[in-house]
N, C-alpha and C positions, 0 to 999 in steps of 0.2 A: 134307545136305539133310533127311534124315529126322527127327535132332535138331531141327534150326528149325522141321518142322512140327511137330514134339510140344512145341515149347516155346512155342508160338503158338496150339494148340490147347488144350493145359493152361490159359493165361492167358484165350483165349475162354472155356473154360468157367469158370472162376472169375469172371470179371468180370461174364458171363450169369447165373451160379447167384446170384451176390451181388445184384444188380437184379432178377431176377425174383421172389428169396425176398423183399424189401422191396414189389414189386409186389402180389405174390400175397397177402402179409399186408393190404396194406392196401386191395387189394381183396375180402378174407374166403374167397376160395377158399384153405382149409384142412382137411385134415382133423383133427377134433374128437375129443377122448380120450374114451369111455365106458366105461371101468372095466369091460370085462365083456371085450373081445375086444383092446381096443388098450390096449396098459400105457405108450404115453408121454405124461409130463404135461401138456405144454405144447402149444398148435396146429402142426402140421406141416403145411406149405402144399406142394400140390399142382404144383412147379414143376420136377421130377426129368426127367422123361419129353420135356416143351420143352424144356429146355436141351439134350440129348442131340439132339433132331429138329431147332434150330436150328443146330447146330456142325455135324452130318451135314449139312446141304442145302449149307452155306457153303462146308464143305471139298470136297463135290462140284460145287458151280458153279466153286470155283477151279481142281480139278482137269477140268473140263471143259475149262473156258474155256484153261488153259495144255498141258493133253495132249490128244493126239486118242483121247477115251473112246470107245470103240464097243462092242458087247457082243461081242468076240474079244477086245481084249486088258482088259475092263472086269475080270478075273478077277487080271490083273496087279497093278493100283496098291486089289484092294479091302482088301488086309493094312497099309494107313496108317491104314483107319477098325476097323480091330480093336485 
């Protein structure tokens, strides 16, 4: 069970990071190289930090919705999202 959820959380965030970075560009939320503090060359879009807070909220609505989370045993199933 654990494999399936890392291989279904790997694939979420791959699919997410890949649509959001095509998002993000073409909405210009990027961040821009200035030669002075950022040494990479090309726009790197600001889409790191969502993907991660979309995959987190998905995988806790699922493990809500199928385990009874409460904050006793919430300390249990939190080593799936690490």
């Amino acid at each position: 069970m654990i494999f399936n959820l890392f291989l279904i959380s790997a694939t979420l965030s791959i699919f997410f990071f890949i649509i959001s970075s095509f998002l993000f560009e073409k909405a210009q939320i990027v961040d821009k190289p200035d030669n002075k503090l950022k040494k990479h060359k090309k726009n790197v879009p600001y889409n790191g930090g969502c993907v991660l807070f979309l995959i987190f909220s998905i995988f806790f609505l699922y493990f809500e919705k199928n385990f009874d989370l409460n904050f006793s045993n919430l300390q249990k199933y939190i080593f799936y999202f690490v």
